[in-house]
BAVOPA-358789 format. One line per field, with one value per residue (C-alpha): residue in one letter; x, z, y. Coordinates in pm, 1 decimal. Each point is the difference from the previous one (the first is absolute). Last residue first. Example, Ala and Ser with C-alpha at 12.3 -4.5 7.8 and 13.67 -1.06 7.14 Angstrom:
# residues 2
r <- S / A
px <- 1367.0 / -137.0
pz <- 714.0 / 66.0
py <- -106.0 / -344.0
//
This chain:
# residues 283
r <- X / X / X / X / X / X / X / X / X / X / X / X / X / X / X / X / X / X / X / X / X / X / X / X / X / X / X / X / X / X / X / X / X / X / X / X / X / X / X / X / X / X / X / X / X / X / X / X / X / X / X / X / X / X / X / X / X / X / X / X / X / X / X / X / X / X / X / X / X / X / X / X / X / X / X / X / X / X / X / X / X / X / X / X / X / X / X / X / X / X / X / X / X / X / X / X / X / X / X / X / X / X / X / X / X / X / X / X / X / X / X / X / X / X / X / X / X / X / X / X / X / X / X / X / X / X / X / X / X / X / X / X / X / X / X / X / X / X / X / X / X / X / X / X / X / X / X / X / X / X / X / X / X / X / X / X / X / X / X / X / X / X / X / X / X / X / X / X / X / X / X / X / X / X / X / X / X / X / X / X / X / X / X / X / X / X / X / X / X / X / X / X / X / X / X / X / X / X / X / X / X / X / X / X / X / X / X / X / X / X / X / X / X / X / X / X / X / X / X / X / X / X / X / X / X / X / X / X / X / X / X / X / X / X / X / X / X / X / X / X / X / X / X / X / X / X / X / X / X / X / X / X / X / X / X / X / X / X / X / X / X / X / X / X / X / X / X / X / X / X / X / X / X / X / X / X / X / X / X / X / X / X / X
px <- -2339.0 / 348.0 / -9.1 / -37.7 / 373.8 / 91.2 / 428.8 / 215.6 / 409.6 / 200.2 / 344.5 / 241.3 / -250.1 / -62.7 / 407.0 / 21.8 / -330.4 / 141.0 / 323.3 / -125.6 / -254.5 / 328.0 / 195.6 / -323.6 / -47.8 / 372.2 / 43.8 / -282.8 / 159.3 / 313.6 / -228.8 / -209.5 / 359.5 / 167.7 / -286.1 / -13.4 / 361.2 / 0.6 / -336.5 / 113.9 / 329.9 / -181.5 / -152.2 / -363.2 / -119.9 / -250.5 / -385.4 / -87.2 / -148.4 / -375.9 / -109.4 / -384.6 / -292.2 / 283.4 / -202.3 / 91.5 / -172.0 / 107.5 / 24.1 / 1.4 / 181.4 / 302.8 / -43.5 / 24.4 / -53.7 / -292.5 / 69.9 / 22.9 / -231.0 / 83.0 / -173.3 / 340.7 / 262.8 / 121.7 / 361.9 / 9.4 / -219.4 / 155.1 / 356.9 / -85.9 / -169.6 / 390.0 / 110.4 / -249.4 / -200.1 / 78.9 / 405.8 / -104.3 / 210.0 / -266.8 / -257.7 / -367.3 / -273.1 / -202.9 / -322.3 / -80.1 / -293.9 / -195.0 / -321.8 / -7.3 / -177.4 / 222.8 / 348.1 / -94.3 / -189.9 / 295.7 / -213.5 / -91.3 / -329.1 / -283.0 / 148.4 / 329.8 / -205.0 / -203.1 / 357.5 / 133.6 / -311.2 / 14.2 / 67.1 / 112.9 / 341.6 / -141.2 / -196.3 / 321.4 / 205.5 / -275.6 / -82.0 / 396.0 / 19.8 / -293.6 / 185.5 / 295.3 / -128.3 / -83.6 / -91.1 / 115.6 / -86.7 / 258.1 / -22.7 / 383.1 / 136.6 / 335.2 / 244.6 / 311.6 / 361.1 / 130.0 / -235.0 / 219.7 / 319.5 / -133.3 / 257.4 / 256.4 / -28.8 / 27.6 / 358.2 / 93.1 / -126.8 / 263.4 / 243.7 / -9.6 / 32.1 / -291.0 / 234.2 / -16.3 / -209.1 / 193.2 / -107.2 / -396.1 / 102.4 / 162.4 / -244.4 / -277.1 / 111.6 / 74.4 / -387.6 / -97.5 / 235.1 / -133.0 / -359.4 / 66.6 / 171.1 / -302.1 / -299.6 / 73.4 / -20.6 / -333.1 / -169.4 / 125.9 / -168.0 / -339.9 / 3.8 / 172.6 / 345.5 / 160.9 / -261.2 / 173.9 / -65.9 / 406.4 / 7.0 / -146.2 / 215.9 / 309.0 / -117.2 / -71.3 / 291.3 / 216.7 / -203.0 / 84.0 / 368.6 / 62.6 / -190.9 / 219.0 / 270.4 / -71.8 / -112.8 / 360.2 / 183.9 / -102.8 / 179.8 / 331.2 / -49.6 / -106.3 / 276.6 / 267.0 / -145.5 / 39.8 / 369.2 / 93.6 / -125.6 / -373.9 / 23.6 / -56.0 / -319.8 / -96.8 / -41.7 / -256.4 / 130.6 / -125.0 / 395.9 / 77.7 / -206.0 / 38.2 / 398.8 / -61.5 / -183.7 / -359.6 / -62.7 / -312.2 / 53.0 / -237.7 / -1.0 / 392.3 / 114.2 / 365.6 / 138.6 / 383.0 / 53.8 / -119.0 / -290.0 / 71.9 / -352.9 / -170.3 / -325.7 / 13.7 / -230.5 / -148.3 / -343.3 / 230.6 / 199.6 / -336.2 / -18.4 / 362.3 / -69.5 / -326.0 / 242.7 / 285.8 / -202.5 / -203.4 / 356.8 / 131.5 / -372.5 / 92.1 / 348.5
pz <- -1702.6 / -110.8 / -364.2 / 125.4 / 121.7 / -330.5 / -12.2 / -303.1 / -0.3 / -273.5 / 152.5 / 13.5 / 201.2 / 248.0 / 72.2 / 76.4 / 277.5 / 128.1 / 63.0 / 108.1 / 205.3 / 163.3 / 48.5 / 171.2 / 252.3 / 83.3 / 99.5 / 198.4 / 173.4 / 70.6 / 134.8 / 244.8 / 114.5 / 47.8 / 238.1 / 157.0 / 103.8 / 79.4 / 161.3 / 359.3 / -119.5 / -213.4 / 339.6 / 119.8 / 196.8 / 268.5 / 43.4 / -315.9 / -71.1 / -149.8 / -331.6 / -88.8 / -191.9 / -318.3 / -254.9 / -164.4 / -303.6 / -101.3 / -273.4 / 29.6 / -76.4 / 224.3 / 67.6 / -299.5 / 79.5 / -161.6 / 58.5 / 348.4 / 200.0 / 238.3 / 346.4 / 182.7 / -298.2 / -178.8 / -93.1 / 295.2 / -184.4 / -335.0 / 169.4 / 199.1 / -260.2 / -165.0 / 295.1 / 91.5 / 314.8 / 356.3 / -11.4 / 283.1 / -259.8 / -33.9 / 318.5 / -47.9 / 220.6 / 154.3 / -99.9 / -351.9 / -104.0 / -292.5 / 83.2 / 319.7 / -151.0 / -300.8 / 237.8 / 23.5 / -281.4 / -227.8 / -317.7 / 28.2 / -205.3 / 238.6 / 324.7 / -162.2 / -240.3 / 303.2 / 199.5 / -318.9 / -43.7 / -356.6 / -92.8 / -336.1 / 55.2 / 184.6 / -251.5 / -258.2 / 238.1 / 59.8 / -401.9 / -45.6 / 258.3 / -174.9 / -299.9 / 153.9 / 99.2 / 317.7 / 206.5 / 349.4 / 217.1 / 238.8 / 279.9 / 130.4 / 344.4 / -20.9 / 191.9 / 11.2 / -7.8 / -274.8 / -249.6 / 108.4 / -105.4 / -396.7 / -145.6 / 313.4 / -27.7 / -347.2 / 3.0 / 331.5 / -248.1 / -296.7 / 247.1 / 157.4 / -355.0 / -212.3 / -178.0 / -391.6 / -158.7 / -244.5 / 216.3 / -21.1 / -384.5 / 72.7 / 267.9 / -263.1 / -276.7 / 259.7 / 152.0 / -382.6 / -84.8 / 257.0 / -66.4 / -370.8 / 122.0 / 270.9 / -288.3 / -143.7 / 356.9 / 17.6 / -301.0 / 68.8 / 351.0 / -190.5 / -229.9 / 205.5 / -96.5 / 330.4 / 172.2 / -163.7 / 350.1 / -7.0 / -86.9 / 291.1 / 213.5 / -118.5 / 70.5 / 362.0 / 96.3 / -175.0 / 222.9 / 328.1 / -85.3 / -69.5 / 333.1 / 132.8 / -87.7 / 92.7 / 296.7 / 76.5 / -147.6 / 201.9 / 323.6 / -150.7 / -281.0 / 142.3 / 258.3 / -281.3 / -220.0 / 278.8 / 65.3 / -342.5 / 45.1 / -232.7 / -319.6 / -196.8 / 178.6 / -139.3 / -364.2 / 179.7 / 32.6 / -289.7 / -114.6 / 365.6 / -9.1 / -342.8 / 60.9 / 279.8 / -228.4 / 32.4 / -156.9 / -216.1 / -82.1 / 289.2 / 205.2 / 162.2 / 194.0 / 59.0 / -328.4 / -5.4 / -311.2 / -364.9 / -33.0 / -280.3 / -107.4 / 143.8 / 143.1 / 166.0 / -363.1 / 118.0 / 105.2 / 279.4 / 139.0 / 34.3 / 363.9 / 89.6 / -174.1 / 227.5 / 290.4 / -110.6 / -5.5 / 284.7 / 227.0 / -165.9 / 103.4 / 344.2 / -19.0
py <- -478.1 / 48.1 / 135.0 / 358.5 / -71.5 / 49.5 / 73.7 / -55.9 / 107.6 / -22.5 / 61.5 / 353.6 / 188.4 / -269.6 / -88.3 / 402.7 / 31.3 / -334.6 / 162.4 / 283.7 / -182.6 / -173.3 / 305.0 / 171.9 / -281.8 / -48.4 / 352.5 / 11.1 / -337.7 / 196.3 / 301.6 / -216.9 / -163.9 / 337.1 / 113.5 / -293.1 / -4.1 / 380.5 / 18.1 / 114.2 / 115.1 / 273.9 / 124.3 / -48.9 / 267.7 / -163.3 / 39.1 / -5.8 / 346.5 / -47.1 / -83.0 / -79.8 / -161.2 / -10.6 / -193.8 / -290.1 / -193.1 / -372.4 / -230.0 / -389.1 / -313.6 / 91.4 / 383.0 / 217.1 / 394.7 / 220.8 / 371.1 / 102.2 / 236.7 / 282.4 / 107.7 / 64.5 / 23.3 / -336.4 / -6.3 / -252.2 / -281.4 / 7.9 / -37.3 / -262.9 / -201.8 / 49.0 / -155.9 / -269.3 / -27.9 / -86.3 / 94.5 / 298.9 / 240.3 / 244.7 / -51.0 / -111.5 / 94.2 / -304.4 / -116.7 / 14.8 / 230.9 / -121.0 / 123.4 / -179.8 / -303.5 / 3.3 / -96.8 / -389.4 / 21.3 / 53.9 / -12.7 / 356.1 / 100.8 / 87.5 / 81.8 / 144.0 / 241.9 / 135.4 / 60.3 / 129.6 / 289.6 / 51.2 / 354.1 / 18.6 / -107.5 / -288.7 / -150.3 / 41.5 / -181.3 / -278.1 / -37.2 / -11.9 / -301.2 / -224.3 / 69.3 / -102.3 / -333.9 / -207.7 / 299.3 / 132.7 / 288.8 / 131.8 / 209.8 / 126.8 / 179.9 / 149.7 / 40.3 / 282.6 / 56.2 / -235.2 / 197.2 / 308.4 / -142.6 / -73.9 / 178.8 / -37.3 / -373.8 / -43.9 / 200.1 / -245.9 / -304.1 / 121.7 / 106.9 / -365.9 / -151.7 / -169.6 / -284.4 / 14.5 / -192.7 / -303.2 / -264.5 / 76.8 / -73.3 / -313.1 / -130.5 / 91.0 / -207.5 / -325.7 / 27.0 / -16.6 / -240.2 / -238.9 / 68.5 / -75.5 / -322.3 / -66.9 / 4.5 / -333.3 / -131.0 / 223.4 / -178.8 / -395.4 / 87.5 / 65.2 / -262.6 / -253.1 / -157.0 / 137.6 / -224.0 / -306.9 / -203.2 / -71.4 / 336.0 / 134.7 / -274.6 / 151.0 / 314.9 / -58.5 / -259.9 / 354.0 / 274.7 / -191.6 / -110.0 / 359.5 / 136.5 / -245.5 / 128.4 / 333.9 / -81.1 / -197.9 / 305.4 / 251.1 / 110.4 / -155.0 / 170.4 / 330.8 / -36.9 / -66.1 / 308.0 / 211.7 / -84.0 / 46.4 / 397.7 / 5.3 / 132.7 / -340.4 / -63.1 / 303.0 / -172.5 / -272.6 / -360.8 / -250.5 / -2.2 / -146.4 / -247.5 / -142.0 / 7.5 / -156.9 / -282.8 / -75.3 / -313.8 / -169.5 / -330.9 / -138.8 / 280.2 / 68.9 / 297.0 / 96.6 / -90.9 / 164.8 / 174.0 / -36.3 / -265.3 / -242.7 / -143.0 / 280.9 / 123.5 / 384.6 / 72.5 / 333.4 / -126.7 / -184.3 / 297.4 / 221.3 / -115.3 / 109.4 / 285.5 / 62.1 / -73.9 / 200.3 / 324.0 / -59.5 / -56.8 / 311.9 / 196.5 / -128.7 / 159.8
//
């Protein structure tokens, strides 16, 4: 429900970029700025899609919970725009630049709601099938030591250091940008458990496939690259049961789904378009 109330209030905000000004507004006008109206029609076509599944009765005690903020949050973000184009700010170089940039952004975000739309749903059996493959990962801890570079270059020299007998600890202390963790050789503090919702699914999966002493290849993190090694696994110290992770669990493999249909889509559009890359130019 929060993320609902988010949802409407960011839309709510957006209303006025959008064009919410009218000469005839169409429904009943239940915020005015200057000529600019908000309509309930307006208000309620700004509402999230899952506000539409909601029982009647939710939807009346969300709007009657919500609709003065979100008026107001309206009436708030319309005094502000009107007054930024009063000052002709919107007719600034650099702000004239990313306003002709939001409709591409807005198409974009649109593109990939359809196609994430047309993934099928990751079903209970699906996850409970998951779960038994990977059961035994569930059932233990394991302790990590990162180092981390800014490129994957960087990250390949480190892997291939190791693999020929690099001490990590050494490497971590003289190469790690996570300081924080490089002055104990890259050891992080506590032992990590599979389905503990503090790191990332598929980063998950790299990390438990590790065995006891075991080194990863390069992994993305953010703006950086980053090398793992498995210092140790140890018993956690309960079983953990499919129904323990099942909601998790069916949410890290919906998103994994979404991931590879999108980069197969991308993957597709890019071999079908004239594509030019030279990042060598960037200096």
């Amino acid at each position: 429900m929060k993320r609902l109330i988010a949802a409407a209030l960011v839309a709510a905000a957006a209303t006025a970029l959008s064009g919410c000004a009218r000469t005839q507004p169409k429904g009943q006008v239940v915020a005015r700025v200057n000529e600019a109206t908000l309509t309930d029609r307006d208000f309620y076509d700004m509402l999230p899609q899952e506000f539409s599944s909601l029982p009647p009765a939710h939807k009346e005690a969300w709007i009657a919970a919500n609709k003065d903020e979100a008026i107001k949050q309206w009436v708030r973000t319309e005094l502000l725009y009107q007054e930024a184009l009063r000052r002709g700010i919107h007719k600034e170089a650099k702000v004239a630049k990313v306003l002709k940039e939001w409709p591409k952004i807005i198409l974009m975000n649109e593109m990939e709601k359809r196609e994430l739309g047309s993934a099928p749903e990751v079903s209970e059996a699906e996850a409970r099938e998951y779960f038994s493959r990977h059961e035994q990962e569930y059932q233990a801890e394991i302790k990590l030591a990162e180092i981390v570079v800014a490129t994957r270059a960087e990250a390949e020299e480190v892997k291939a250091a190791l693999d020929n007998g690099a001490d990590f600890a050494k490497l971590a202390r003289e190469r790690s940008l996570a300081r924080n963790t490089a002055v104990n050789g890259g050891v992080l503090p506590a032992y990590l458990l599979r389905g503990d919702k503090r790191i990332d699914f598929e980063l998950e999966e790299k990390i438990f496939s590790l065995a006891k002493g075991a080194v990863s290849d390069p992994i993305k993190i953010a703006s950086a690259f980053q090398v793992i090694k498995a210092v140790d696994r140890r018993p956690a110290w309960q079983t953990v049961k499919f129904e323990d992770v099942r909601e998790d669990l069916i949410g890290g493999l919906s998103i994994s789904r979404q991931r590879r249909l999108l980069e197969a889509l991308f993957d597709s559009l890019q071999a079908n378009a004239k594509v030019s890359q030279h990042p060598e130019l960037l200096k």
